[in-house]
C-alpha positions, -999 to 999 in steps of 0.1 A, spaced: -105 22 -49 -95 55 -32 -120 74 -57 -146 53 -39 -136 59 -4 -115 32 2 -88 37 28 -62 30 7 -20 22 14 4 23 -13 42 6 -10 69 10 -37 106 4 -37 113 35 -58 114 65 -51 109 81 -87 73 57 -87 58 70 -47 66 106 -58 41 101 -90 16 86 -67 17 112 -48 15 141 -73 -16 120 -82 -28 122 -46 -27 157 -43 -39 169 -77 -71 141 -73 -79 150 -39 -72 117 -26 -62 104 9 -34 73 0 -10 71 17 23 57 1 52 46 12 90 38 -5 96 6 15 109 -29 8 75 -48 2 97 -72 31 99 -42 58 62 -35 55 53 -55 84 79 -41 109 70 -2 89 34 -3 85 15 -12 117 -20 -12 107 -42 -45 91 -56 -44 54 -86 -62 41 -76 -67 10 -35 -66 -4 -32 -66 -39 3 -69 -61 12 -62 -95 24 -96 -98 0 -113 -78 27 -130 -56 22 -120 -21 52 -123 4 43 -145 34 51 -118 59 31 -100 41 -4 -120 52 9 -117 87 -6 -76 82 -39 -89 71 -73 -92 90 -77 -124 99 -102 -144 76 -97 -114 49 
């Protein structure tokens, strides 16, 4: 999604897997930003709203939707 100008926010517990991301960032030329958070903290971390929130398992945690744009 970044590749095509997407505004793009990445969240990981581990450490080992934000610091890949962003190698990747940096050698693509990309502008993600990524962060080694609880997926549970991101509402008190991250204070911005998102479109669209995608998880690898699909299971999205309810405080999760509270950092959405309403109606997205």
């Amino acid at each position: 999604m970044a590749q095509l100008g997407a505004n793009v926010t990445g969240v990981d517990f581990s450490d080992e897997a934000i610091a890949v991301a962003r190698h990747l960032n940096e050698e693509l030329g990309l502008n993600v930003n990524s962060f080694c958070l609880d997926v549970y903290k991101i509402p008190e971390c991250i204070h911005e709203t998102f479109d669209i929130v995608f998880t690898k398992r699909n299971i999205c945690p309810v405080g999760i939707v509270s950092c959405t744009v309403p109606g997205a």
